[in-house]
FILODO-82309 format. One record per atom (N, C-alpha, C): residue number from 1; residue in one letter; chain; atom name; x, y, z. Coordinates in nm, 4 decimals. Example, Ala and Ser with C-alpha at 12.3 -4.5 7.8 and 13.67 -1.06 7.14 Angstrom:
BEGIN
+-----+------+------+------+----------+----------+----------+
: pos : code : unit : site :       xx :       yy :       zz :
+-----+------+------+------+----------+----------+----------+
:   1 :    A :    A :    N :   1.3190 :  -0.5690 :   0.7800 :
:   1 :    A :    A :   CA :   1.2300 :  -0.4500 :   0.7800 :
:   1 :    A :    A :    C :   1.3200 :  -0.3300 :   0.7800 :
:   2 :    S :    A :    N :   1.2850 :  -0.2250 :   0.7080 :
:   2 :    S :    A :   CA :   1.3670 :  -0.1060 :   0.7140 :
:   2 :    S :    A :    C :   1.2900 :   0.0030 :   0.7870 :
+-----+------+------+------+----------+----------+----------+
# end
This chain:
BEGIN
+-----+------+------+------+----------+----------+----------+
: pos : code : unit : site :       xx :       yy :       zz :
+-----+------+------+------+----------+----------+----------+
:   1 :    X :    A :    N :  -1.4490 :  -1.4051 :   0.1056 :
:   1 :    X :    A :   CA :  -1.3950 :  -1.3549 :  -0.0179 :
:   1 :    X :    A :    C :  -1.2653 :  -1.4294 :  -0.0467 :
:   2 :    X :    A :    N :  -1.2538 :  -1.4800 :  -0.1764 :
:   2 :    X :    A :   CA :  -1.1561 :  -1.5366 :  -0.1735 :
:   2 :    X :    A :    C :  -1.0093 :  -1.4609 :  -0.2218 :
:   3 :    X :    A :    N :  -0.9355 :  -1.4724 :  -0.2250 :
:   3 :    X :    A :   CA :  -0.7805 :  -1.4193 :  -0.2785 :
:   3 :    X :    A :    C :  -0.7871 :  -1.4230 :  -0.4024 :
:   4 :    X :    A :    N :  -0.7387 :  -1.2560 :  -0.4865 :
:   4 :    X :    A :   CA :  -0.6864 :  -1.2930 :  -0.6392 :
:   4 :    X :    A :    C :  -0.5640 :  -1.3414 :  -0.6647 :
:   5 :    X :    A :    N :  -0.5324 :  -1.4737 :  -0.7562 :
:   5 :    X :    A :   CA :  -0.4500 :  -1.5637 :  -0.7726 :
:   5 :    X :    A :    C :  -0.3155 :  -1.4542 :  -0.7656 :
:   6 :    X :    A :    N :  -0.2800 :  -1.3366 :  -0.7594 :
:   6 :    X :    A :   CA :  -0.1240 :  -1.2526 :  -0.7592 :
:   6 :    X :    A :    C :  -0.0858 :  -1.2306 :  -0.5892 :
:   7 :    X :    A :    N :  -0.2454 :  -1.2633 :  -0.4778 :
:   7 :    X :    A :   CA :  -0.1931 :  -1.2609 :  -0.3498 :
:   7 :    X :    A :    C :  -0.1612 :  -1.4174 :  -0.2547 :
:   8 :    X :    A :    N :  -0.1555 :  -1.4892 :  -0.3767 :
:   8 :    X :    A :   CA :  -0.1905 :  -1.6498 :  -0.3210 :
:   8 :    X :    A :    C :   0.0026 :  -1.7663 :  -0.3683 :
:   9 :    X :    A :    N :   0.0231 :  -1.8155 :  -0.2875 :
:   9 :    X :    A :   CA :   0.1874 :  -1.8765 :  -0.3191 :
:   9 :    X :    A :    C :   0.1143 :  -1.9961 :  -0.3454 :
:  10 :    X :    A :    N :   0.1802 :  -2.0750 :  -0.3982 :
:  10 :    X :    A :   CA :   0.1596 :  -2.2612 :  -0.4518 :
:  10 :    X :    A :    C :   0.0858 :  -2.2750 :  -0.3268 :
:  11 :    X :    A :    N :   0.1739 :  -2.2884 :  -0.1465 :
:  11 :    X :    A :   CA :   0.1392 :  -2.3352 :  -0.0607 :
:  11 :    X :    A :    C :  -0.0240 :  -2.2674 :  -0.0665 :
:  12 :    X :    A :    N :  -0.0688 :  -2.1614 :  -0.1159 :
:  12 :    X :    A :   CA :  -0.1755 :  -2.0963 :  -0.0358 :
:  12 :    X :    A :    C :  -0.1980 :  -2.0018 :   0.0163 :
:  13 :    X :    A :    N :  -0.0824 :  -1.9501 :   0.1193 :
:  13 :    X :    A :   CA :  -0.1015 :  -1.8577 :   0.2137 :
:  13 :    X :    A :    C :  -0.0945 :  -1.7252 :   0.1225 :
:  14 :    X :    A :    N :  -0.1228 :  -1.6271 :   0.1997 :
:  14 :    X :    A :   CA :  -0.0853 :  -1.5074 :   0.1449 :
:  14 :    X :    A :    C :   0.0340 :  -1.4981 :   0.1136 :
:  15 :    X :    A :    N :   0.0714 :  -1.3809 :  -0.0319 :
:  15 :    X :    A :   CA :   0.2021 :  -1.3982 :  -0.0809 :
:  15 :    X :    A :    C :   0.3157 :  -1.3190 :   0.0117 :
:  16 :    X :    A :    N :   0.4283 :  -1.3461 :   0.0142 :
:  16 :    X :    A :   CA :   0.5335 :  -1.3022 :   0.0718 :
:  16 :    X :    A :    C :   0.6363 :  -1.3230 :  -0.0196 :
:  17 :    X :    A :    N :   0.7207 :  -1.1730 :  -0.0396 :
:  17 :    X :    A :   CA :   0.8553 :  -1.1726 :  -0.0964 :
:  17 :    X :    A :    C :   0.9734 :  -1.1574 :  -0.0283 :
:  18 :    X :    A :    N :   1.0612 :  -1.2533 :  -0.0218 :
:  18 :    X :    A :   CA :   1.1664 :  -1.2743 :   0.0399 :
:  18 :    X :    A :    C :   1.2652 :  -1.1593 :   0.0498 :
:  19 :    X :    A :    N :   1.2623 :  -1.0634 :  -0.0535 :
:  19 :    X :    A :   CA :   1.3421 :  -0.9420 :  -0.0476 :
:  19 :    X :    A :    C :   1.2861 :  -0.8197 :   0.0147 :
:  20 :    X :    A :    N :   1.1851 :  -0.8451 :   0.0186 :
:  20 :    X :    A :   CA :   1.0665 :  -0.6879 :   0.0627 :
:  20 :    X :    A :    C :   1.1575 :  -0.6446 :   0.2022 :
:  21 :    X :    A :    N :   1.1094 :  -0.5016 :   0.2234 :
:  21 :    X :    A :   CA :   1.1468 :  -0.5028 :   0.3328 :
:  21 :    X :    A :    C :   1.0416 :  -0.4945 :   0.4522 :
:  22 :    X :    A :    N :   1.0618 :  -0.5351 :   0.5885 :
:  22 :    X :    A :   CA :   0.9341 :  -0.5235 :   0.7017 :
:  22 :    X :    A :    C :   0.8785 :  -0.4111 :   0.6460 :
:  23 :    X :    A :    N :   0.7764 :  -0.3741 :   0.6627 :
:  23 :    X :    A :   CA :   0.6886 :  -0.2884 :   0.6846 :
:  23 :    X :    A :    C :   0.6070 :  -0.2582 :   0.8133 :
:  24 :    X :    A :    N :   0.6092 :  -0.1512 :   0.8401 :
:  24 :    X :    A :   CA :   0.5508 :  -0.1467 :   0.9679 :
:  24 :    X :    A :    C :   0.3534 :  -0.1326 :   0.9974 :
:  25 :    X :    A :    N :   0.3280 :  -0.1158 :   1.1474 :
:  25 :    X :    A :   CA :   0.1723 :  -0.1549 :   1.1216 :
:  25 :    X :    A :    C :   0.0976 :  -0.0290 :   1.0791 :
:  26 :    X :    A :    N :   0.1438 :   0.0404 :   1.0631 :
:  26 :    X :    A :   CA :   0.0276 :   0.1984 :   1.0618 :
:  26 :    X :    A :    C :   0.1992 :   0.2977 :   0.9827 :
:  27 :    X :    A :    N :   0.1477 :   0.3651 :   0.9016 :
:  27 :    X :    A :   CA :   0.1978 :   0.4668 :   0.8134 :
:  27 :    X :    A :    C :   0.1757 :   0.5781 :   0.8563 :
:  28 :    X :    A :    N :   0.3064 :   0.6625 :   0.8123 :
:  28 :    X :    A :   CA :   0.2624 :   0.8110 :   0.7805 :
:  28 :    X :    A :    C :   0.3110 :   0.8387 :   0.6571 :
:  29 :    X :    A :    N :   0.2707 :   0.9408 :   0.5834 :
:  29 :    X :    A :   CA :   0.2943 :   1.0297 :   0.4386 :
:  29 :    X :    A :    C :   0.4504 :   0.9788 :   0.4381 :
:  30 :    X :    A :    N :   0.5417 :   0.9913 :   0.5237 :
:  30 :    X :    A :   CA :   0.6694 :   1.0255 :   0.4852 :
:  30 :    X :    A :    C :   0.7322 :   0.8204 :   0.4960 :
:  31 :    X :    A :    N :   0.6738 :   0.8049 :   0.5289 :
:  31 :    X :    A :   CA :   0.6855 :   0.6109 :   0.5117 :
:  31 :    X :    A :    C :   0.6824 :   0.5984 :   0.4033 :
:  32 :    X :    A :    N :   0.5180 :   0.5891 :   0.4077 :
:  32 :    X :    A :   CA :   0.5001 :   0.5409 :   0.2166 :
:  32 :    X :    A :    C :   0.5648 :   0.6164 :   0.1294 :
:  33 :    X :    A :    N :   0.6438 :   0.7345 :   0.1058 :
:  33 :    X :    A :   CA :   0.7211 :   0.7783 :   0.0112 :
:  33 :    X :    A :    C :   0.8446 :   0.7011 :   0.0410 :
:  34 :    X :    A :    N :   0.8972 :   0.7084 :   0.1731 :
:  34 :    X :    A :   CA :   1.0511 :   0.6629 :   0.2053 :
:  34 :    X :    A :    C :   1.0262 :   0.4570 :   0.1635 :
:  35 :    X :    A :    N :   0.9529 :   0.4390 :   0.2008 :
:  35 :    X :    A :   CA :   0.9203 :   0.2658 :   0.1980 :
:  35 :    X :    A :    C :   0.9167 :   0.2234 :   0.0181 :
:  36 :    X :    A :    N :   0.8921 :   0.2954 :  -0.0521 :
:  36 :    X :    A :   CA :   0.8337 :   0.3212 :  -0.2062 :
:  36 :    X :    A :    C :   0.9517 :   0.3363 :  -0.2826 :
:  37 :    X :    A :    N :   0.9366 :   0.1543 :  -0.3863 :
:  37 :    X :    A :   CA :   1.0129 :   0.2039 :  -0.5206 :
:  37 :    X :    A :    C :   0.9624 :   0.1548 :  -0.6244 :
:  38 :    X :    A :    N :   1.0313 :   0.1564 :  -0.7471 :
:  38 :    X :    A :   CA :   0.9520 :   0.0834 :  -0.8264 :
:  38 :    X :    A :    C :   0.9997 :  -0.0486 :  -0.8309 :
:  39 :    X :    A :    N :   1.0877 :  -0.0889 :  -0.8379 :
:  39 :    X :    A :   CA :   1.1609 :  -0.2123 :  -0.8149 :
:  39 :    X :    A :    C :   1.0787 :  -0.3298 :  -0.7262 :
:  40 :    X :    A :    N :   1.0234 :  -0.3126 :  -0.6190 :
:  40 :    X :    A :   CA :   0.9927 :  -0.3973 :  -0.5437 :
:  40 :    X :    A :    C :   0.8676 :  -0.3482 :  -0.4357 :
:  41 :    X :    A :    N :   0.8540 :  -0.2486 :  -0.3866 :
:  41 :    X :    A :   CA :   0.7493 :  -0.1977 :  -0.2877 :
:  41 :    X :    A :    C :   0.6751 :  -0.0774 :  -0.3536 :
:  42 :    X :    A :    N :   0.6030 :  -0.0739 :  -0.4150 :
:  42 :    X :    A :   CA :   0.4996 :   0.0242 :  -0.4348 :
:  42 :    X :    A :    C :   0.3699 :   0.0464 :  -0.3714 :
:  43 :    X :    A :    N :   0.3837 :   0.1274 :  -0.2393 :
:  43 :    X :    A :   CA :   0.2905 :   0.1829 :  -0.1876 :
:  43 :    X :    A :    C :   0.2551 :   0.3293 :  -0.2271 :
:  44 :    X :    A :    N :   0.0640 :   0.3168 :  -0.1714 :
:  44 :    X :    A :   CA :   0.0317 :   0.4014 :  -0.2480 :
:  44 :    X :    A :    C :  -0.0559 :   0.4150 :  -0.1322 :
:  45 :    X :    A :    N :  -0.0944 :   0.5668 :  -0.1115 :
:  45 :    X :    A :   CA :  -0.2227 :   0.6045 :  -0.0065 :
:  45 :    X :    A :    C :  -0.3939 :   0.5828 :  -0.1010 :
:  46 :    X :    A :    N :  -0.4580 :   0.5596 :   0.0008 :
:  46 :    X :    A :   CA :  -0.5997 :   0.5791 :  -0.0854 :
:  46 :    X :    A :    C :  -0.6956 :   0.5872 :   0.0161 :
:  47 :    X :    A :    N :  -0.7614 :   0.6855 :   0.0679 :
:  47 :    X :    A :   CA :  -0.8361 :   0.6913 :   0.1461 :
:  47 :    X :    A :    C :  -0.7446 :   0.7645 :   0.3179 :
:  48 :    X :    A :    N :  -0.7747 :   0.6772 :   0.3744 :
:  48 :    X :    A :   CA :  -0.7388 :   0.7002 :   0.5046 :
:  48 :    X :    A :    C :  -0.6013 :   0.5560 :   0.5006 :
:  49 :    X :    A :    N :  -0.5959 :   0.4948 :   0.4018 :
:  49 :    X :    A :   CA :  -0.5333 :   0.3795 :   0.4251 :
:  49 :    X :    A :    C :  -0.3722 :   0.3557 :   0.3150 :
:  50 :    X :    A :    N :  -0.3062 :   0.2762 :   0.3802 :
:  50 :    X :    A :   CA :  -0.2257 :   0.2276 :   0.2615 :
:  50 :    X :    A :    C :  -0.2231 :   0.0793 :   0.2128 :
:  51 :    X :    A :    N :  -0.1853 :   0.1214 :   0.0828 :
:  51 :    X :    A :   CA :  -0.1887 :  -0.0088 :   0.0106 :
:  51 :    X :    A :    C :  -0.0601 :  -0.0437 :  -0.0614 :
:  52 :    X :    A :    N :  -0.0308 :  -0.1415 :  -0.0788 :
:  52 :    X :    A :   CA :   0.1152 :  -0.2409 :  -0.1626 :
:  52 :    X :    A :    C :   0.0480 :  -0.2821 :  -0.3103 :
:  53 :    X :    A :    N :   0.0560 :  -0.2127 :  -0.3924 :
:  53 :    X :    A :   CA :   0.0260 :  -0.2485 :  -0.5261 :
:  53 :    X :    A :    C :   0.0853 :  -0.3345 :  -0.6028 :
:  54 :    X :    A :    N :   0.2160 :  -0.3350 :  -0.5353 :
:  54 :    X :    A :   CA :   0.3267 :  -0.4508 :  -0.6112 :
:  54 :    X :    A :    C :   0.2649 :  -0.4978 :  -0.7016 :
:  55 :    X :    A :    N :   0.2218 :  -0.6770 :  -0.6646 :
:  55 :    X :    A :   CA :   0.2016 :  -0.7824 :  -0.7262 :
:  55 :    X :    A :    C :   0.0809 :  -0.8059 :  -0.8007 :
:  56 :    X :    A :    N :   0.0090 :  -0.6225 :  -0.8301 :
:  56 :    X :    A :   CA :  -0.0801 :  -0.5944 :  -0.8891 :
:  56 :    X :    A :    C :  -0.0739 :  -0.5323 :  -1.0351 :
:  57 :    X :    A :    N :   0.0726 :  -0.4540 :  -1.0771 :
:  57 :    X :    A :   CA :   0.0649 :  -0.3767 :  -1.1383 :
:  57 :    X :    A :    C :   0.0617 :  -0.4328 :  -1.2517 :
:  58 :    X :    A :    N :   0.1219 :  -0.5962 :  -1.2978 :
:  58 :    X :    A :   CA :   0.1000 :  -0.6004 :  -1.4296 :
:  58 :    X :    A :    C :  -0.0365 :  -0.6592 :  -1.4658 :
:  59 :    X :    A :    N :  -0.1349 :  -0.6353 :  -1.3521 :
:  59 :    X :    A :   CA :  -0.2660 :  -0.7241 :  -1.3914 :
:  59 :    X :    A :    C :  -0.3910 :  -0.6101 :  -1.3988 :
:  60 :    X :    A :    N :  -0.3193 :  -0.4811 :  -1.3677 :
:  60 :    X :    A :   CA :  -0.3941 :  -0.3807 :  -1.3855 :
:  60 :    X :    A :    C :  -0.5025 :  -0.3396 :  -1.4756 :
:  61 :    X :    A :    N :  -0.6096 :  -0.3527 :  -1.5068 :
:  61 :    X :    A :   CA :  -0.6641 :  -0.3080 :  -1.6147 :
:  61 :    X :    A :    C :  -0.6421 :  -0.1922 :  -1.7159 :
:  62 :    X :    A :    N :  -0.5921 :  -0.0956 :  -1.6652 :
:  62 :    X :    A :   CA :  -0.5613 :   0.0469 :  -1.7439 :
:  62 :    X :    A :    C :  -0.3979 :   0.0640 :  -1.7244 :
:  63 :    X :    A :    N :  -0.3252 :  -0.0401 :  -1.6983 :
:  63 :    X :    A :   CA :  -0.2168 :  -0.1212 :  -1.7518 :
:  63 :    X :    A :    C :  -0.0860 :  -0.0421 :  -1.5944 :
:  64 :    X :    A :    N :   0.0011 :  -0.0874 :  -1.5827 :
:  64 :    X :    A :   CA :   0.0655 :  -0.0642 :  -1.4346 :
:  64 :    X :    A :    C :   0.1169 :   0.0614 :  -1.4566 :
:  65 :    X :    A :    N :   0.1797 :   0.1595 :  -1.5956 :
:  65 :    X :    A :   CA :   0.1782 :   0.2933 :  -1.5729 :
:  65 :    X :    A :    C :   0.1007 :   0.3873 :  -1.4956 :
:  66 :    X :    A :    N :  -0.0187 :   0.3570 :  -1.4775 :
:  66 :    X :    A :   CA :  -0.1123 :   0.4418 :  -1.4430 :
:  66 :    X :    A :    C :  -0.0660 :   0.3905 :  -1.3049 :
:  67 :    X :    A :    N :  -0.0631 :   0.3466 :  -1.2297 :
:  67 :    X :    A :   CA :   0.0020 :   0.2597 :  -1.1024 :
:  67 :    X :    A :    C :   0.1466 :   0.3458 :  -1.0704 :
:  68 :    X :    A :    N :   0.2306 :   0.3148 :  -1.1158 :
:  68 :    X :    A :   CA :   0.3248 :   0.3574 :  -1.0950 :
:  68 :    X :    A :    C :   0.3426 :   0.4917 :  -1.0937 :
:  69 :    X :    A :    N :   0.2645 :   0.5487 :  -1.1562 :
:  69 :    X :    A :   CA :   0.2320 :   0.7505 :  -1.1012 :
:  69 :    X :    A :    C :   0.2257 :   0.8115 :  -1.0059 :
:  70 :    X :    A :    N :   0.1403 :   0.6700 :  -0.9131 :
:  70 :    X :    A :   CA :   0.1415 :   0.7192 :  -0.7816 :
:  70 :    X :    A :    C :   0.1854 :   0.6626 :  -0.6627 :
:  71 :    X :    A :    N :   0.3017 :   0.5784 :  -0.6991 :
:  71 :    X :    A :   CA :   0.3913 :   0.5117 :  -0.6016 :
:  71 :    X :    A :    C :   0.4502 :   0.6303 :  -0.5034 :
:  72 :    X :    A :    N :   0.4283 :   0.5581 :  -0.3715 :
:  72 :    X :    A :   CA :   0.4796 :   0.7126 :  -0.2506 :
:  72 :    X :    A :    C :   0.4067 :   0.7789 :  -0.2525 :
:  73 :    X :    A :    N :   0.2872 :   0.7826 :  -0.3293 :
:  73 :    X :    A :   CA :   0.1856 :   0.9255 :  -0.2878 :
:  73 :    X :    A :    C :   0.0652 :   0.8982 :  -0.2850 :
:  74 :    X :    A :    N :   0.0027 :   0.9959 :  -0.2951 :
:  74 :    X :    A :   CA :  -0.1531 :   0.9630 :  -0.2460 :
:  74 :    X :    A :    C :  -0.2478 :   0.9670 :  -0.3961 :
:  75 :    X :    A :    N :  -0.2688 :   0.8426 :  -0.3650 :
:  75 :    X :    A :   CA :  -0.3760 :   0.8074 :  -0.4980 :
:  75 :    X :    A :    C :  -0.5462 :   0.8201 :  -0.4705 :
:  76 :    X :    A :    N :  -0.5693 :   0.8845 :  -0.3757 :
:  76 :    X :    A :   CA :  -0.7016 :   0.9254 :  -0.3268 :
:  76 :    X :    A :    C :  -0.7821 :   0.9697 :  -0.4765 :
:  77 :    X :    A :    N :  -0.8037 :   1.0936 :  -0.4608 :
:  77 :    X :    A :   CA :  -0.8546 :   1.1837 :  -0.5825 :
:  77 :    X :    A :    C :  -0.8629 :   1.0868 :  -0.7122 :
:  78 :    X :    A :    N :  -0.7278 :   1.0245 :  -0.7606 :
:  78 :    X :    A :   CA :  -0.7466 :   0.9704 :  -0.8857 :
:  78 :    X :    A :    C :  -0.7887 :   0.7906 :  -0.8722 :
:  79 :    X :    A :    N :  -0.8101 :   0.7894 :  -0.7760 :
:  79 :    X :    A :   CA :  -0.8910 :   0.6262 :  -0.7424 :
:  79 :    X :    A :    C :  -1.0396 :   0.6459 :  -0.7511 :
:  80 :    X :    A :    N :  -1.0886 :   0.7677 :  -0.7044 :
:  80 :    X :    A :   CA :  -1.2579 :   0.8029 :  -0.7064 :
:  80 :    X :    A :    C :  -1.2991 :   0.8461 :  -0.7873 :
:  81 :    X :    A :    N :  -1.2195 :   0.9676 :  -0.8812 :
:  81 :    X :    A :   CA :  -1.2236 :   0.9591 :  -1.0071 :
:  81 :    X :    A :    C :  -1.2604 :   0.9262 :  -1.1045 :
:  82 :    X :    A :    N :  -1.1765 :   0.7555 :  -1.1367 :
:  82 :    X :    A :   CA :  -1.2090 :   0.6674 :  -1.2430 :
:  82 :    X :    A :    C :  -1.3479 :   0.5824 :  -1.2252 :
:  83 :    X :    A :    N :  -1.4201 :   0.6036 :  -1.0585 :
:  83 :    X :    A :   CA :  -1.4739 :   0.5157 :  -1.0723 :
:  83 :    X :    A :    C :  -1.4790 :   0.3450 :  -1.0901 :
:  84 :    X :    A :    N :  -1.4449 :   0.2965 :  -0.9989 :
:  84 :    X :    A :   CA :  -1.3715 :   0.1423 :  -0.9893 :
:  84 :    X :    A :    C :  -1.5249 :   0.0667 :  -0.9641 :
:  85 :    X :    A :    N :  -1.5158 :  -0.0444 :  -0.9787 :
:  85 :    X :    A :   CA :  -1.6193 :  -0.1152 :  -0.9886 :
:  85 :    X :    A :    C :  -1.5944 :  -0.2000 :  -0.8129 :
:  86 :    X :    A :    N :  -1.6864 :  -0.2369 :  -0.7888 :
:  86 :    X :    A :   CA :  -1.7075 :  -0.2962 :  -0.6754 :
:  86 :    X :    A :    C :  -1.5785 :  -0.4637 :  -0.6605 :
:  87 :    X :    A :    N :  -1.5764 :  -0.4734 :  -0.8162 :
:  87 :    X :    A :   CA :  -1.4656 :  -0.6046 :  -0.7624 :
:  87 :    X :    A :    C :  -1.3270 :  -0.5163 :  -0.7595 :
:  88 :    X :    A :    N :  -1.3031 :  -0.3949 :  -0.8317 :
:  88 :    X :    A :   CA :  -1.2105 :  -0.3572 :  -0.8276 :
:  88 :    X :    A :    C :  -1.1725 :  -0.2742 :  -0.6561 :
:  89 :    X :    A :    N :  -1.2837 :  -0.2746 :  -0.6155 :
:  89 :    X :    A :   CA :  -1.2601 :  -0.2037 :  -0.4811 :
:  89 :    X :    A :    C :  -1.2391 :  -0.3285 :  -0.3527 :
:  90 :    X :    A :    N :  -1.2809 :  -0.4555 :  -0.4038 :
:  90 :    X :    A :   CA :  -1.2626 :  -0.5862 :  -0.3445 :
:  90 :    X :    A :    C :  -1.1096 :  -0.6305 :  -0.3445 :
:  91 :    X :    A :    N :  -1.0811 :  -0.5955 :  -0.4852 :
:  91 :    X :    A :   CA :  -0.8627 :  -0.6514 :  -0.5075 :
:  91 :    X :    A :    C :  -0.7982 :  -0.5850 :  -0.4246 :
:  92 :    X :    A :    N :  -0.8529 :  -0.3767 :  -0.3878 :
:  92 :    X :    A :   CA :  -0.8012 :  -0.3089 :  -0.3321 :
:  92 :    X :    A :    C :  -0.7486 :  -0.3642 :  -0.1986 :
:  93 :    X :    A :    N :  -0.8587 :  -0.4033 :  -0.1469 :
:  93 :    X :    A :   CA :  -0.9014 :  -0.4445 :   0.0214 :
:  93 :    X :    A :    C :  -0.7832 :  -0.5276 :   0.0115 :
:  94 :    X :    A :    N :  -0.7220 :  -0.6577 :  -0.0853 :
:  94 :    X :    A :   CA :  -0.6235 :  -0.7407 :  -0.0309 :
:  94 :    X :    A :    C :  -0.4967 :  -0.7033 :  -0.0410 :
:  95 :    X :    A :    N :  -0.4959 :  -0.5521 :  -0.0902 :
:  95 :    X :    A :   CA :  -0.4040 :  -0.5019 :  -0.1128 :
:  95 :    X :    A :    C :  -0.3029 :  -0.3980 :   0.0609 :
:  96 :    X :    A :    N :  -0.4533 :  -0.3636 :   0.1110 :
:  96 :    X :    A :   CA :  -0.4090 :  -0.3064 :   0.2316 :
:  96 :    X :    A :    C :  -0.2782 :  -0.3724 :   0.3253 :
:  97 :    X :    A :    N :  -0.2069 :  -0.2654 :   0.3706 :
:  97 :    X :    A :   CA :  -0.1158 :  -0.3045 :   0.4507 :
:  97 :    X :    A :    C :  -0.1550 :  -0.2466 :   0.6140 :
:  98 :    X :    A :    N :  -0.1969 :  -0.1129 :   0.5593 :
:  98 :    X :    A :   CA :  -0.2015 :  -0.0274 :   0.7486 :
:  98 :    X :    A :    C :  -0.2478 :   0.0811 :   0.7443 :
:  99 :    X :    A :    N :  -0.2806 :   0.1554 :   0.8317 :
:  99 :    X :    A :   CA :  -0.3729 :   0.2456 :   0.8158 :
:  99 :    X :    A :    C :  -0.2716 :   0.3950 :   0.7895 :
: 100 :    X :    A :    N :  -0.3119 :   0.4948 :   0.7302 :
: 100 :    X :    A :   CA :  -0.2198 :   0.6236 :   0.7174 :
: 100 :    X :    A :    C :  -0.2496 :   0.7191 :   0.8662 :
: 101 :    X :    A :    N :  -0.1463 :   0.7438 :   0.9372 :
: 101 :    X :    A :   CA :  -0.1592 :   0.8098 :   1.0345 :
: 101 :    X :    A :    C :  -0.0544 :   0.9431 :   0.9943 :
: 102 :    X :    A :    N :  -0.0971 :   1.0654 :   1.1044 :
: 102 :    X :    A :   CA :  -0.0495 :   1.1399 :   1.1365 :
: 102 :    X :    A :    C :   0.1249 :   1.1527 :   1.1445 :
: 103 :    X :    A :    N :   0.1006 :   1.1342 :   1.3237 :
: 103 :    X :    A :   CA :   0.2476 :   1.0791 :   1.3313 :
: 103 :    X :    A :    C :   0.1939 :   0.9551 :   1.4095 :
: 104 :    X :    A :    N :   0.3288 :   0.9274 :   1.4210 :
: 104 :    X :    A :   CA :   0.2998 :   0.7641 :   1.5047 :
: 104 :    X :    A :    C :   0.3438 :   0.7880 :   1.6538 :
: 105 :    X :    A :    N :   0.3194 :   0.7416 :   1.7698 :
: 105 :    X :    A :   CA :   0.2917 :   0.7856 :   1.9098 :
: 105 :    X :    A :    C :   0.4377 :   0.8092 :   1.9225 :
: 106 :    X :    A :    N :   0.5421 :   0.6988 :   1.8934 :
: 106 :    X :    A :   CA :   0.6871 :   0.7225 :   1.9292 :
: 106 :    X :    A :    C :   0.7319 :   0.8766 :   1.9159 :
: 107 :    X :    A :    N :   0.7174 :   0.9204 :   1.7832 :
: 107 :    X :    A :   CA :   0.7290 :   1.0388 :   1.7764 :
: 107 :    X :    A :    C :   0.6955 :   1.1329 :   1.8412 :
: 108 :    X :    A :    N :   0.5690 :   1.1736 :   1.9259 :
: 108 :    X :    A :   CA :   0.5206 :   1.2602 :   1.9679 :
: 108 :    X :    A :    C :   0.5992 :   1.2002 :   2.1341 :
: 109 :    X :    A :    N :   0.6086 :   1.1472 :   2.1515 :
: 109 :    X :    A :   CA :   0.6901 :   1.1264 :   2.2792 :
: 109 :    X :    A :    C :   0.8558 :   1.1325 :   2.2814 :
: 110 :    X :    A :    N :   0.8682 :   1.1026 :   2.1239 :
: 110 :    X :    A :   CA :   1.0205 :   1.1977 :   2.1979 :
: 110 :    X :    A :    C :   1.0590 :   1.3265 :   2.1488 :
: 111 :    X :    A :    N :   0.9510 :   1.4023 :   2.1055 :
: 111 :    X :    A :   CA :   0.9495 :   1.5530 :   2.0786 :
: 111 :    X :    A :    C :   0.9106 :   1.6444 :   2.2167 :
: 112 :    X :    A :    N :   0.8157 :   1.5522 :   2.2923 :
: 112 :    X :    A :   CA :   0.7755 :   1.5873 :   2.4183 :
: 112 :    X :    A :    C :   0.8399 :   1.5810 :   2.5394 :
: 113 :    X :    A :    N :   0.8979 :   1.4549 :   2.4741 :
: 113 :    X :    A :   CA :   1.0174 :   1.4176 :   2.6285 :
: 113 :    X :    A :    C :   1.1646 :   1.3729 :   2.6113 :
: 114 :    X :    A :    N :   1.1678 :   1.4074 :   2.4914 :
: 114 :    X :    A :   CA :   1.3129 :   1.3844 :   2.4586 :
: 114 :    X :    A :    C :   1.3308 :   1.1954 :   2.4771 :
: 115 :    X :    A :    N :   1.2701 :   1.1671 :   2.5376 :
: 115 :    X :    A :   CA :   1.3296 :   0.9968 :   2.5281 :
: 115 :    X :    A :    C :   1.2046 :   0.8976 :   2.4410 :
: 116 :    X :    A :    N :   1.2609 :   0.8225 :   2.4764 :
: 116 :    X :    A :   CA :   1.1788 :   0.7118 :   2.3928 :
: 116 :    X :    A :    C :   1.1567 :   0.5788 :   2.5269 :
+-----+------+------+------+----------+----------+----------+
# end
């Protein structure tokens, strides 16, 4: 599958913005809200997963408002909803960053044991 031209730099590679901030490998609810602005990182849940809509929103078909509704939150319900077409569920996929978890292990180990 190839890349839509908004995840691709001159060189090629996948895109990278010099201001973003790291992101980490696996999410929870309170990430993608805290990680989420409109300015520059718009993540959004969908499924079991998260996604970076950024460098998507002005190529949106039903235009990047509808996008930006659900920056920090969970766009599940209104992604299945509309009914997306199979290429639109293809852009999604290059959109993924990490999977939405619970908590993340650190946590549960220093609630359990006080250390890290």
């Amino acid at each position: 599958m190839s890349l839509h031209p908004f995840f691709v730099s001159s060189a090629g590679s996948q895109r990278t913005v010099a201001n973003k901030p790291r992101l980490p490998s696996q999410f929870t609810r309170a990430d993608v809200s805290r990680l989420s602005n409109l300015d520059d990182t718009c993540l959004m849940v969908i499924g079991n997963a998260v996604y970076d809509v950024t460098g998507f929103l002005n190529q949106h078909p039903g235009g990047k408002e509808i996008l930006l509704e659900f920056v920090g939150m969970d766009a599940t319900l209104a992604f299945r909803q509309v009914g997306h077409t199979r290429r639109a569920k293809d852009l999604l996929k290059q959109c993924y960053v990490g999977p939405l978890v619970m908590l993340r292990l650190v946590n549960v180990c220093v609630m359990l044991c006080g250390v890290v």
